[in-house]
MDTraj code that builds the backbone (N, CA, C; nanometers):
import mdtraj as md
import numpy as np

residues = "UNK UNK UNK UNK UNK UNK UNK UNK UNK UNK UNK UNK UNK UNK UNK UNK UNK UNK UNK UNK UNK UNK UNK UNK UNK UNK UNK UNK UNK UNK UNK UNK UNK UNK UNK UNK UNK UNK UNK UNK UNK UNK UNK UNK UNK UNK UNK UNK UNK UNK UNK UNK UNK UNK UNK UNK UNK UNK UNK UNK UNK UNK UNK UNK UNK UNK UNK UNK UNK UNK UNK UNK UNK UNK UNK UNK UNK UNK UNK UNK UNK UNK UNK UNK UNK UNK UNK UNK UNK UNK UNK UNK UNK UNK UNK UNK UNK UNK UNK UNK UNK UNK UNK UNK UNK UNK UNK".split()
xyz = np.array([
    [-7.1190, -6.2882, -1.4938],
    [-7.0949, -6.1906, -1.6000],
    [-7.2161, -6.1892, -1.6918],
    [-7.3057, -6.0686, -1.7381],
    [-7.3674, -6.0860, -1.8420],
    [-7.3556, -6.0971, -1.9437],
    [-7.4283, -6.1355, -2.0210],
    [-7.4091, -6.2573, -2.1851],
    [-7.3428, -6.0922, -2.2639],
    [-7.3468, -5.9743, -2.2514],
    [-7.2882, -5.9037, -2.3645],
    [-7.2733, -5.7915, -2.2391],
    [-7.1420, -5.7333, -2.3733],
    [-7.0466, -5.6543, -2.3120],
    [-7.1163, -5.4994, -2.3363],
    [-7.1338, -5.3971, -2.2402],
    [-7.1725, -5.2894, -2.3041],
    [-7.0912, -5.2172, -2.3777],
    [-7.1385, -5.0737, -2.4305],
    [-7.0174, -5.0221, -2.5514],
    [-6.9195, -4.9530, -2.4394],
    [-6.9271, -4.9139, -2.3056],
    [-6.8074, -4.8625, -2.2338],
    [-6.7144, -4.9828, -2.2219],
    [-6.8112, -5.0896, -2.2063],
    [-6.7007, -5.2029, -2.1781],
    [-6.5958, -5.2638, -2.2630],
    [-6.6938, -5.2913, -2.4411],
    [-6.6108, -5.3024, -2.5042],
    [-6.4717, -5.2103, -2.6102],
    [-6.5068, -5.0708, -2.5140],
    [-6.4458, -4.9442, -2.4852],
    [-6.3121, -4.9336, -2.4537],
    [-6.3099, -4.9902, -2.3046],
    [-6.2030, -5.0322, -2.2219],
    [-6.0926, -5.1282, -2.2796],
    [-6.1819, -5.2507, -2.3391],
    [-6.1398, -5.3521, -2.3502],
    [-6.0273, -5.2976, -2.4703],
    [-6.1110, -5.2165, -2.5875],
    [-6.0098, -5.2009, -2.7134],
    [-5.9153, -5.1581, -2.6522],
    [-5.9537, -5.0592, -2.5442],
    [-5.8283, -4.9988, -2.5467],
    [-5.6976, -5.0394, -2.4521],
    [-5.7036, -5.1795, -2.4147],
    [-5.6209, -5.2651, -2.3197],
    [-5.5864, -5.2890, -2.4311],
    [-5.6521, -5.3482, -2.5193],
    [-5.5768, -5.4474, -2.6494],
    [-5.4594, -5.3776, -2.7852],
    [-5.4893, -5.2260, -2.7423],
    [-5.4171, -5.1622, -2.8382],
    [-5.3132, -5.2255, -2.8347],
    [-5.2201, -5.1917, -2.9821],
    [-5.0906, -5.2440, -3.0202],
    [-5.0881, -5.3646, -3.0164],
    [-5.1892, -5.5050, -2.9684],
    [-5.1828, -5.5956, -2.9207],
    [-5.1715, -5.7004, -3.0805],
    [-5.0531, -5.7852, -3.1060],
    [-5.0491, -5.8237, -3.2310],
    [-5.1046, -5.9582, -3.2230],
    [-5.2046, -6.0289, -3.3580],
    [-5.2721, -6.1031, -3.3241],
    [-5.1822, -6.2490, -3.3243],
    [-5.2534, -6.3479, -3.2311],
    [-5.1701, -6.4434, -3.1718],
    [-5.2544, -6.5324, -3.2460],
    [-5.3102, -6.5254, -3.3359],
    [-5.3754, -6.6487, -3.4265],
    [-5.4118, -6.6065, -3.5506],
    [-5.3552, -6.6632, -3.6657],
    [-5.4009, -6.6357, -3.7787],
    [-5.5256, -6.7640, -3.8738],
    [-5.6079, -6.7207, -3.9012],
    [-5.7192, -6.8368, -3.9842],
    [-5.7065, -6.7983, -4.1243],
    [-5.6385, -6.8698, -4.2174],
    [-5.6424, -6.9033, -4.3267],
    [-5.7370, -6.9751, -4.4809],
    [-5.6746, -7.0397, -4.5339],
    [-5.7746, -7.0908, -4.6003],
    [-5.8264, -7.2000, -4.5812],
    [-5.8204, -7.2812, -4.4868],
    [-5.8635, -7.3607, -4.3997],
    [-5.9994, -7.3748, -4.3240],
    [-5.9700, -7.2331, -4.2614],
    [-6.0778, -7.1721, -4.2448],
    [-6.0495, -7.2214, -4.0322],
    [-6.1568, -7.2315, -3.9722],
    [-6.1390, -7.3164, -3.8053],
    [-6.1626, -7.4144, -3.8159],
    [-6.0833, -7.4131, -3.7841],
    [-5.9942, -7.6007, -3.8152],
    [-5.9854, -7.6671, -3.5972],
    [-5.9576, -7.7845, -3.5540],
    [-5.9346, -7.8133, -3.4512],
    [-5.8138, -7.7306, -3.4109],
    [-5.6910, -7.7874, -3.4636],
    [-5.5869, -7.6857, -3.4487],
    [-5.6098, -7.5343, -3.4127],
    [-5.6622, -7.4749, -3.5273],
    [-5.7292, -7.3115, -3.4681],
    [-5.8023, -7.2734, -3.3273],
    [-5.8860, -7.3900, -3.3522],
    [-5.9640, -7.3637, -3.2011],
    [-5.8361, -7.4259, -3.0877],
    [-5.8069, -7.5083, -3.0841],
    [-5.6911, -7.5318, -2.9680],
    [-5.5659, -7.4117, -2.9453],
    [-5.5735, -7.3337, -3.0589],
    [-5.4558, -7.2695, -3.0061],
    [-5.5188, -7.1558, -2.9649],
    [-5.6344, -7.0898, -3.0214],
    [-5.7315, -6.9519, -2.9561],
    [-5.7569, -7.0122, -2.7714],
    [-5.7969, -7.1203, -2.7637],
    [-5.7925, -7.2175, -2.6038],
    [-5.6624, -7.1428, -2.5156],
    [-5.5590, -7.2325, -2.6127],
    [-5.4370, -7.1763, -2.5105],
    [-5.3930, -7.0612, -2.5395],
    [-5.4175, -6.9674, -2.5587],
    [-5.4235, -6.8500, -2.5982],
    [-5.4896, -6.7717, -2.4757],
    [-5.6316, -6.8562, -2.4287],
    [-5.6910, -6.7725, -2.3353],
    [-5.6117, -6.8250, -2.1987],
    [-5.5307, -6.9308, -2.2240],
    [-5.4626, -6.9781, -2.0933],
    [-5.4009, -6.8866, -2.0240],
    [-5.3301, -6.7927, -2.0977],
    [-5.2380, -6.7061, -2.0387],
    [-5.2764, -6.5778, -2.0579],
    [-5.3786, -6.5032, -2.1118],
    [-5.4324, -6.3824, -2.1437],
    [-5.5613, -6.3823, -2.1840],
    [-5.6607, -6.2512, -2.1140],
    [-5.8103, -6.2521, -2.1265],
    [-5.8740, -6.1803, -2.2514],
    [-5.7670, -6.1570, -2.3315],
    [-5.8031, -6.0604, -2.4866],
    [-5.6704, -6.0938, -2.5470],
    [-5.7771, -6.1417, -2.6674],
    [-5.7236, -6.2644, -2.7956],
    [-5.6861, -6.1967, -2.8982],
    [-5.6437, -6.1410, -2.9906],
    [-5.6811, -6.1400, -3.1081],
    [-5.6453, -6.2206, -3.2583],
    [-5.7174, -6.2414, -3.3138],
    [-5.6756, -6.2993, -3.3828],
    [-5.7115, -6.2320, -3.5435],
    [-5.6307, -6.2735, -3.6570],
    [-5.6179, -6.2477, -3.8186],
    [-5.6720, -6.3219, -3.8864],
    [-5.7485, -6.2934, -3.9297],
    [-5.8352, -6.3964, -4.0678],
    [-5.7864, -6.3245, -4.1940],
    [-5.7111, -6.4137, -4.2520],
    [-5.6583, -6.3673, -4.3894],
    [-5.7637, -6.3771, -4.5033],
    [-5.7151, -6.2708, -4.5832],
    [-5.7709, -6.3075, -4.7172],
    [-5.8346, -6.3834, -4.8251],
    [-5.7644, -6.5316, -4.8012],
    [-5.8404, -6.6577, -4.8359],
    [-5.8678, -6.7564, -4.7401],
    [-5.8980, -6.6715, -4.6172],
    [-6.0500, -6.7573, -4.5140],
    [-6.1318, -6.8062, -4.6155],
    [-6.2213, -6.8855, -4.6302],
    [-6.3489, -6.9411, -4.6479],
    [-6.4834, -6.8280, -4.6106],
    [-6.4278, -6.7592, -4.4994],
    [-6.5551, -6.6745, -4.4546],
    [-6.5056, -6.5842, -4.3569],
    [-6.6441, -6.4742, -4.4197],
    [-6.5512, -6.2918, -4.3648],
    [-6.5565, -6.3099, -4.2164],
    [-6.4667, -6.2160, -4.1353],
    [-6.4092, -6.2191, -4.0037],
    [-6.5331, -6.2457, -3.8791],
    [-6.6366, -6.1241, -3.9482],
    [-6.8015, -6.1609, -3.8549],
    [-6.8000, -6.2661, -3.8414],
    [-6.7981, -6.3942, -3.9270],
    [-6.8793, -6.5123, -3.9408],
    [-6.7646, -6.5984, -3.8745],
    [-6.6007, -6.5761, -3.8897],
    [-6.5029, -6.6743, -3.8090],
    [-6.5336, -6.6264, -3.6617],
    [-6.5410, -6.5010, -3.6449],
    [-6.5356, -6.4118, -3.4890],
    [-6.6604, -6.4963, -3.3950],
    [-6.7867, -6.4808, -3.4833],
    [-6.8901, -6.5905, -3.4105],
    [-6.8747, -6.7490, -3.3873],
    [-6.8500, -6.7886, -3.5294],
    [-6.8041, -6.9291, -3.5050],
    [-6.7094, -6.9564, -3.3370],
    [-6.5747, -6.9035, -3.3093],
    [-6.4891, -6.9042, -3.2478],
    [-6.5365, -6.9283, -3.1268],
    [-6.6179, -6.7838, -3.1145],
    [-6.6998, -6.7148, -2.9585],
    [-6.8273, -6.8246, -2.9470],
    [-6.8914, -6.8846, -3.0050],
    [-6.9618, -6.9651, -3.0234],
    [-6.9313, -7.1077, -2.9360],
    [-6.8190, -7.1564, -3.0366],
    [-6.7496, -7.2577, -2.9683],
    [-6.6661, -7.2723, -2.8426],
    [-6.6450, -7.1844, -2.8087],
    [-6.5860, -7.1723, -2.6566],
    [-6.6285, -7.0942, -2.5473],
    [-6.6358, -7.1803, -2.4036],
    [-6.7204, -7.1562, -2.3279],
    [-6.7281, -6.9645, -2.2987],
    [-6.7596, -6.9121, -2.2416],
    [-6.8100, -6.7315, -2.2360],
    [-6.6599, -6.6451, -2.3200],
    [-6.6311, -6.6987, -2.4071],
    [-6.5562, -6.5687, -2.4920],
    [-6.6812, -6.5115, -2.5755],
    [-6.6491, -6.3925, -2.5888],
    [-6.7258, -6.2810, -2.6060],
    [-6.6681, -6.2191, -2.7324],
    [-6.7208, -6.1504, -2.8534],
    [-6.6688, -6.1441, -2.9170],
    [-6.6683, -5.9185, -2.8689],
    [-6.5561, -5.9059, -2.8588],
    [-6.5225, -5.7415, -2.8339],
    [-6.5435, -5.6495, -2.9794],
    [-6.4973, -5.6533, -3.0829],
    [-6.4878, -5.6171, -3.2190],
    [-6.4024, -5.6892, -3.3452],
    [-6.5020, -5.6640, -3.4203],
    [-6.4274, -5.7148, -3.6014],
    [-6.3594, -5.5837, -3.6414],
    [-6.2574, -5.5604, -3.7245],
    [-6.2197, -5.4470, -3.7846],
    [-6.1411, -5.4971, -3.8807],
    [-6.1689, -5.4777, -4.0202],
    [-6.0348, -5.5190, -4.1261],
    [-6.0368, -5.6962, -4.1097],
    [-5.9893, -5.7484, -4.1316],
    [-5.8972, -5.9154, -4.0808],
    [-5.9324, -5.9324, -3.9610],
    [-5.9318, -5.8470, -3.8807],
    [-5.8951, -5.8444, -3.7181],
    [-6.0190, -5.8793, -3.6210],
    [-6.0050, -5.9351, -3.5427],
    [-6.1125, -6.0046, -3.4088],
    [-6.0653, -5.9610, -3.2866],
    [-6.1362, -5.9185, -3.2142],
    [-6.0804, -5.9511, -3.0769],
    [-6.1953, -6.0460, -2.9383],
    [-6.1254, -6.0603, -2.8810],
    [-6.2066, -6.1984, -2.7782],
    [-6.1914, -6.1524, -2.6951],
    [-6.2734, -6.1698, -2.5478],
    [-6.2698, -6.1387, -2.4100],
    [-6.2798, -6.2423, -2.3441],
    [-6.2189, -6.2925, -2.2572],
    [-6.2672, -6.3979, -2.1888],
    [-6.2182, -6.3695, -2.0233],
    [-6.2649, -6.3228, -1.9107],
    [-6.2446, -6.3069, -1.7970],
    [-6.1742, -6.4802, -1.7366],
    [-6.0735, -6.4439, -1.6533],
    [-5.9887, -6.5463, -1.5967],
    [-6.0931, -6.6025, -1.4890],
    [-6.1304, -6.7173, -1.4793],
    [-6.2359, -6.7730, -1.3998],
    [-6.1842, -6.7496, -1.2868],
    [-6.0575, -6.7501, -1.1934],
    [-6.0360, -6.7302, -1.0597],
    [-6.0151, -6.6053, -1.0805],
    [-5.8814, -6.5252, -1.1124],
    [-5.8304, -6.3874, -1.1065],
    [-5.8115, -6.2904, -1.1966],
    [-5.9491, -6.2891, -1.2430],
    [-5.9354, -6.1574, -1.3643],
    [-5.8390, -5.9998, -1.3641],
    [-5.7665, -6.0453, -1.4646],
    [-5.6548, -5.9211, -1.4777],
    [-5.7330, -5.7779, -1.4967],
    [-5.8244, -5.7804, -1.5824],
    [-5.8899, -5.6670, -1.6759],
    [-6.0267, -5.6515, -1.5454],
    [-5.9954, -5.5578, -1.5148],
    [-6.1182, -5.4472, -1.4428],
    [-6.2282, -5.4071, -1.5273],
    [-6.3544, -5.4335, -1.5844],
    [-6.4984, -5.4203, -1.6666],
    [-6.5083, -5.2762, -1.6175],
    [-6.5186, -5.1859, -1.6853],
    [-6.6185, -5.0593, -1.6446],
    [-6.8017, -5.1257, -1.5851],
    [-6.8094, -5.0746, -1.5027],
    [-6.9832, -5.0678, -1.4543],
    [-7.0501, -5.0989, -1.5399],
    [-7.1672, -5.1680, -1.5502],
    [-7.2438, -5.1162, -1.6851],
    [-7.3158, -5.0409, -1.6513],
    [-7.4242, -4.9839, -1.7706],
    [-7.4376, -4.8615, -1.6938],
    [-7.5915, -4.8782, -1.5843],
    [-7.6559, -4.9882, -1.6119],
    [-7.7581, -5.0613, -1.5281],
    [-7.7429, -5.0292, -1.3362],
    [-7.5949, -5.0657, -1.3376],
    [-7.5237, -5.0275, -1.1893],
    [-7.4859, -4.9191, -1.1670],
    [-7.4833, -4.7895, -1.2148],
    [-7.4128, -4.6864, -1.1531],
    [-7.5765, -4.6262, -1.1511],
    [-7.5454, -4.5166, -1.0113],
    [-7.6512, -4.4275, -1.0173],
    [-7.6204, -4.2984, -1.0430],
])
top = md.Topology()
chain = top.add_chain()
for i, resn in enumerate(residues, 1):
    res = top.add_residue(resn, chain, resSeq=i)
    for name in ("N", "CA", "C"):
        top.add_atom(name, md.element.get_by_symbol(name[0]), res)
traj = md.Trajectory(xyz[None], top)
């Protein structure tokens, strides 16, 4: 997989994730072990994360969204919007989510 997602890709991706309510909230705590272990099992069972950074985070959503994607092996960060993050992480054996082409490959 290459290191970044193009904009069709992260295209697709929003739009798998619609309605999708976030399964992790970061507080004033900020990423904590706990946080990162549960975004982990989070990717156990699904390849797009999202997660809520509230109001009294420590630090705006850009800076938790990198931290996160940072710390764990190829999650990708898809988009920030409001509170909101979303993560990509392809299932190492059987990826659910089909990537559009990029556009490097189509002729």
């Amino acid at each position: 997989m290459s290191d970044r997602l193009t904009s069709r890709q992260r295209a697709h991706l929003r739009s798998e994730a619609h309605g999708q309510d976030p399964l992790v909230h970061i507080g004033k705590e900020g990423v904590t072990d706990p946080v990162m272990q549960a975004v982990e099992e989070a990717f156990n069972t699904r390849e797009l994360v999202t997660i809520r950074v509230l109001d009294n985070a420590p630090r705006p959503v850009r800076e938790v969204a990198e931290a996160v994607a940072d710390a764990l092996e190829d999650v990708q960060v898809v988009r920030t919007i409001g509170g909101t993050a979303l993560f990509y992480r392809p299932h190492p054996d059987d990826p659910e989510i089909d990537l559009p082409a990029s556009g490097a490959e189509e002729a």
